[in-house]
C-alpha positions as CSV (number, residue, x, y, z in Angstrom):
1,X,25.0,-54.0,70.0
2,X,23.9,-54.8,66.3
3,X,21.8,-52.6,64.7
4,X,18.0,-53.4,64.4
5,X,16.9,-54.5,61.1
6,X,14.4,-51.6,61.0
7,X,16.8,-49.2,61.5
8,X,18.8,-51.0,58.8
9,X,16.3,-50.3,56.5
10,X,16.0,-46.7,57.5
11,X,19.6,-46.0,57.1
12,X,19.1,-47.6,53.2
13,X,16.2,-45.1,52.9
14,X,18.4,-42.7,53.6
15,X,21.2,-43.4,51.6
16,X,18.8,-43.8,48.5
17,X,17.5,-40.6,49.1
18,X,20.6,-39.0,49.0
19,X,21.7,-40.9,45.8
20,X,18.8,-40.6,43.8
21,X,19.2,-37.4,42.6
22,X,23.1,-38.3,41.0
23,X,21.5,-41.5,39.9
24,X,18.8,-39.5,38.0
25,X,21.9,-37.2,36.7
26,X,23.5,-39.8,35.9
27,X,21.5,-41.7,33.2
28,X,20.1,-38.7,31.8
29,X,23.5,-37.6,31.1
30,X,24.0,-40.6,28.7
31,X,20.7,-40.0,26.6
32,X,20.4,-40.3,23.6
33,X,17.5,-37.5,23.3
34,X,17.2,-34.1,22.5
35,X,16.2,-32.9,26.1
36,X,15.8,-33.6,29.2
37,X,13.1,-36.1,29.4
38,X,13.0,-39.2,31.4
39,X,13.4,-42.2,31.2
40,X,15.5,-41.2,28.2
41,X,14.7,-42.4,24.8
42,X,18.0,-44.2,24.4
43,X,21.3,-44.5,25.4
44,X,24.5,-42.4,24.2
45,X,27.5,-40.4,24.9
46,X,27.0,-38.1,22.5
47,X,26.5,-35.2,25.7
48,X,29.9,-35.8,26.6
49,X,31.5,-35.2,23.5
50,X,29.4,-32.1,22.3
51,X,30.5,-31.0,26.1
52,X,34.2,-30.7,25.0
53,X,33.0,-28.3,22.1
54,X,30.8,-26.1,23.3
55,X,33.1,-23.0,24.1
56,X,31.1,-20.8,26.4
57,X,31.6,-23.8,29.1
58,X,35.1,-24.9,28.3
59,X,36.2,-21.5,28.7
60,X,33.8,-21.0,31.9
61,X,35.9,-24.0,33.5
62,X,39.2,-23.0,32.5
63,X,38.3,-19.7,34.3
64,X,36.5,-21.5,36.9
65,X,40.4,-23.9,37.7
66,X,42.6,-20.8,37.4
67,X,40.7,-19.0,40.2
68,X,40.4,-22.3,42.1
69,X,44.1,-22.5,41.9
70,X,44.7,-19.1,43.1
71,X,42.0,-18.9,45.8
72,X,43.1,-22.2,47.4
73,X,47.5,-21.5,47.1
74,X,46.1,-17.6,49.1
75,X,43.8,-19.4,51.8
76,X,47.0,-21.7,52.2
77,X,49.6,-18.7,52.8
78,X,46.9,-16.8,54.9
79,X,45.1,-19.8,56.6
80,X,48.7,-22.1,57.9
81,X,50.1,-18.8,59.9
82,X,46.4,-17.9,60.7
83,X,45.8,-22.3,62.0
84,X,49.5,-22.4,63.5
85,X,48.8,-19.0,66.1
86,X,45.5,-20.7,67.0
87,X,46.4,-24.1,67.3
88,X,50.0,-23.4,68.8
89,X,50.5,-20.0,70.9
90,X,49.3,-18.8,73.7
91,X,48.3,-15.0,73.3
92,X,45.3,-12.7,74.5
93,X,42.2,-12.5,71.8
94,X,42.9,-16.1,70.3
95,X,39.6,-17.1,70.7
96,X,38.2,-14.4,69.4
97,X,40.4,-14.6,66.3
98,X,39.4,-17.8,65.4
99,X,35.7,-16.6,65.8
100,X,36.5,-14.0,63.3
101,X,38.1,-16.1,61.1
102,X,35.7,-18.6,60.9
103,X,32.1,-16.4,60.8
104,X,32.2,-15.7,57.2
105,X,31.1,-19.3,57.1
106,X,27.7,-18.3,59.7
107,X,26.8,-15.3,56.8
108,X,24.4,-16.8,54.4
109,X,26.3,-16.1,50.8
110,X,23.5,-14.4,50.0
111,X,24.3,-11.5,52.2
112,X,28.1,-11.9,51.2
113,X,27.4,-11.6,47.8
114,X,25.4,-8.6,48.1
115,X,27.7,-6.6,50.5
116,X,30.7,-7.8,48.0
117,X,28.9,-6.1,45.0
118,X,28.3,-3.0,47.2
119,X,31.7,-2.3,48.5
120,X,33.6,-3.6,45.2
121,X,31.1,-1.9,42.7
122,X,32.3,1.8,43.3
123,X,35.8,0.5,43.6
124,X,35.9,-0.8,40.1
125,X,36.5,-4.4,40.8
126,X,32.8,-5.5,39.8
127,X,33.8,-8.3,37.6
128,X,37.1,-8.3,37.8
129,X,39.5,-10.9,38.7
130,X,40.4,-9.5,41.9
131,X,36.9,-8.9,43.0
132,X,36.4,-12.5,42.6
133,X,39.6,-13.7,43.7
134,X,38.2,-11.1,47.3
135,X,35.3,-13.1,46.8
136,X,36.1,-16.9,46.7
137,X,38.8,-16.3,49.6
138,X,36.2,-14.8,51.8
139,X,34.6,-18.3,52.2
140,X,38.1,-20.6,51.2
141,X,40.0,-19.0,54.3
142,X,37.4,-20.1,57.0
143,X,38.3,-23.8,55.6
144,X,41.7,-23.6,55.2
145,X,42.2,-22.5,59.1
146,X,39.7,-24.8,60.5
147,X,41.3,-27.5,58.4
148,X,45.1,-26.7,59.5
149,X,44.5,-26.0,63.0
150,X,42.9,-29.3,63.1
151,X,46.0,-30.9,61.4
152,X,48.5,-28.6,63.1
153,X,46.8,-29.7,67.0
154,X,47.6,-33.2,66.1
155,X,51.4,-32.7,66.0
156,X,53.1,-33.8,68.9
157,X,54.4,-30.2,70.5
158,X,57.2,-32.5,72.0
159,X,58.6,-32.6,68.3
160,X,59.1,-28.8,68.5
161,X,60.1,-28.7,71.9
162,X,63.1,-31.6,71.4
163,X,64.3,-29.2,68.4
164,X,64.3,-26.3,70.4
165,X,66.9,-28.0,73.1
166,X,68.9,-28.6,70.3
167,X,69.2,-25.2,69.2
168,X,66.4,-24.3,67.1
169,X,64.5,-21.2,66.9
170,X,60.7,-21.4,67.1
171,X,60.3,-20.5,63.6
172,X,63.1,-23.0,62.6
173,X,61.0,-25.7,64.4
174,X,57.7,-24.4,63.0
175,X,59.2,-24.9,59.4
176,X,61.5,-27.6,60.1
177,X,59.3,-30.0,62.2
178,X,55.5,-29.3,62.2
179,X,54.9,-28.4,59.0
180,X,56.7,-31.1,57.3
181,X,54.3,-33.2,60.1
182,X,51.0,-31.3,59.3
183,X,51.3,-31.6,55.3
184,X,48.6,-33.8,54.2
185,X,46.5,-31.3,56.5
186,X,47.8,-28.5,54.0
187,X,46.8,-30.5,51.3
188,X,43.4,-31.6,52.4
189,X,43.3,-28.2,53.1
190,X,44.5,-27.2,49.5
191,X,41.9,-29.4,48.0
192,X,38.9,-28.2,49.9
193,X,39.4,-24.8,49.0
194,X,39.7,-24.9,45.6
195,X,36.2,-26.9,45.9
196,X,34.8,-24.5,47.5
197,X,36.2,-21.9,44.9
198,X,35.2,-24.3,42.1
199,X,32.0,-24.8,42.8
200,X,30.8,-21.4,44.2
201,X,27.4,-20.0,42.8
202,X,26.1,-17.3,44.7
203,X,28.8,-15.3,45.7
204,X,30.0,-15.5,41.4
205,X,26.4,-14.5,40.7
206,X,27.0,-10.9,42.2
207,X,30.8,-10.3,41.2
208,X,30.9,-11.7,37.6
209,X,30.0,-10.0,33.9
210,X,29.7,-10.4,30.3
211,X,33.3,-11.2,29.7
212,X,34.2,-13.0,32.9
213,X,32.1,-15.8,34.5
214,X,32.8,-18.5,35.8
215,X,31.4,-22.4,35.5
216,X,28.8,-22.8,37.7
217,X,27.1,-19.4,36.6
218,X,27.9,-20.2,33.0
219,X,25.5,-24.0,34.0
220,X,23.0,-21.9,35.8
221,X,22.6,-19.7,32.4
222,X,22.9,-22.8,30.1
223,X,20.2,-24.5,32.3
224,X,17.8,-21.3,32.0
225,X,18.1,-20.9,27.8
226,X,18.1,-25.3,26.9
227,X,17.1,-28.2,27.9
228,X,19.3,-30.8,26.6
229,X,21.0,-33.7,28.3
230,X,24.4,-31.8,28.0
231,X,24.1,-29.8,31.4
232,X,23.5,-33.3,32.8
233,X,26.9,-35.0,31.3
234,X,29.0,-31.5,32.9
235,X,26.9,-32.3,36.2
236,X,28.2,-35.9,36.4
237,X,31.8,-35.2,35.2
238,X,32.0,-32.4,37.8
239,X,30.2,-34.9,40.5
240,X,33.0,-37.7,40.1
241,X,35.8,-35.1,40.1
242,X,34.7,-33.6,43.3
243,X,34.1,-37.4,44.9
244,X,37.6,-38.3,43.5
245,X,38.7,-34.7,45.2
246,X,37.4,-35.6,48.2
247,X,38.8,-39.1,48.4
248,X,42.5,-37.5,48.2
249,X,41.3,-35.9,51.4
250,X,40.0,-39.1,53.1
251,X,43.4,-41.1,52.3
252,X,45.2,-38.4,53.8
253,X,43.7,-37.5,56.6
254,X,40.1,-38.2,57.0
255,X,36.9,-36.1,55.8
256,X,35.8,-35.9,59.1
257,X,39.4,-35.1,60.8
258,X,39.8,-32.7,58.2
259,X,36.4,-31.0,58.9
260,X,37.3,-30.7,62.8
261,X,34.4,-33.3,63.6
């Protein structure tokens, strides 16, 4: 049955909803003004290149990838065992770890952030690289198991069950045969995460300080001192990287697969 015309129109309503706010971004990031006014008084890409020199950002972001990096490679080592009991063995409590390991994403960040500051404040890891590090993995984990249970499910256990009759141990197998299998999950997975990490507001908002911050609180500051088209160019450079992101994870395995949907 074809869709009715109305709905049709609808579903473009929709979509142009969505879009009109990165369309907005996205030509006030190439004005040729002084702030952010619209429609712009002219065209430019002056906003991109003053991006690239403007310190406090650049080193923001470099902060910003390295924790990325380090969140998503620890929700990886943590999340694949975590994803591989869940998806694979049979054990009491299974479904209760996977509840557990998944309700950090139920808690509004709000209250994350506030509990984090609380129990890392008299610790002395209040802005800190480990405090964030704590931080960023308390929300990158949840993705990273959901994610690899998901891709670990979807490998035939007759693959691990042929290499045991052969003479395989079970973690032999489990190296050997399904994680080889469930790879592009660990990469979507890998991906995600450090999207998650990269993008992360709230949570930063509560565990950061004068001398480490990363970019997302560094915009948020920017965008409460100036007005200027720049914070619009770093908004649409960091809109196509995460759509580029999230197209490695649709070739490999499918947004929606990779989501558990």
């Amino acid at each position: 049955m074809k869709p009715s015309w109305a709905l049709r129109v609808f579903a473009a309503l929709g979509y142009l909803i969505l879009l009109l706010p990165g369309i907005l971004v996205a030509v006030l990031s190439f004005s040729a003004g002084d702030f952010l006014t619209f429609p712009p008084p002219g065209f430019s890409t002056r906003w991109y290149a003053a991006l690239f020199s403007n310190q406090a950002l650049m080193s923001a972001m470099v902060t910003s990838a390295i924790l990325a990096v380090i969140v998503a490679t620890l929700a990886l080592l943590v999340g694949a065992p975590a994803a591989y009991a869940i998806a694979r063995l049979e054990f009491r409590g299974r479904a209760l770890l996977a509840g557990l390991l998944v309700a950090p994403l139920v808690l509004p960040t709000l209250v994350l952030g506030l509990a984090l500051l609380l129990v890392l404040q008299p610790l002395g890891l209040g802005a800190s690289w480990p405090g964030l590090v704590l931080g960023h993995s308390l929300i990158a984990i949840p993705f990273s198991v959901r994610i690899m249970t998901t891709a670990f499910s979807a490998v035939p256990r007759e693959l691990e069950a042929a290499a045991w009759t052969l003479g395989a141990t079970p973690l032999r197998a489990a190296l050997r045969i399904t994680l080889p299998n469930a790879a592009p999950g660990a990469i979507a997975a890998g991906v995600l995460t450090f999207l998650v990490s990269f993008d992360e507001t709230v949570i930063s908002l509560f565990l950061v300080g004068p001398r480490l911050t990363t970019l997302p609180v560094e915009m948020f500051r920017y965008a409460d001192q100036t007005a200027d088209p720049l914070i619009a160019a770093l908004s649409m450079s960091l809109i196509v990287f995460a759509v580029l992101m999230v197209g490695v994870v649709e070739r490999l395995m499918g947004f929606s697969r990779a989501m558990g949907k």
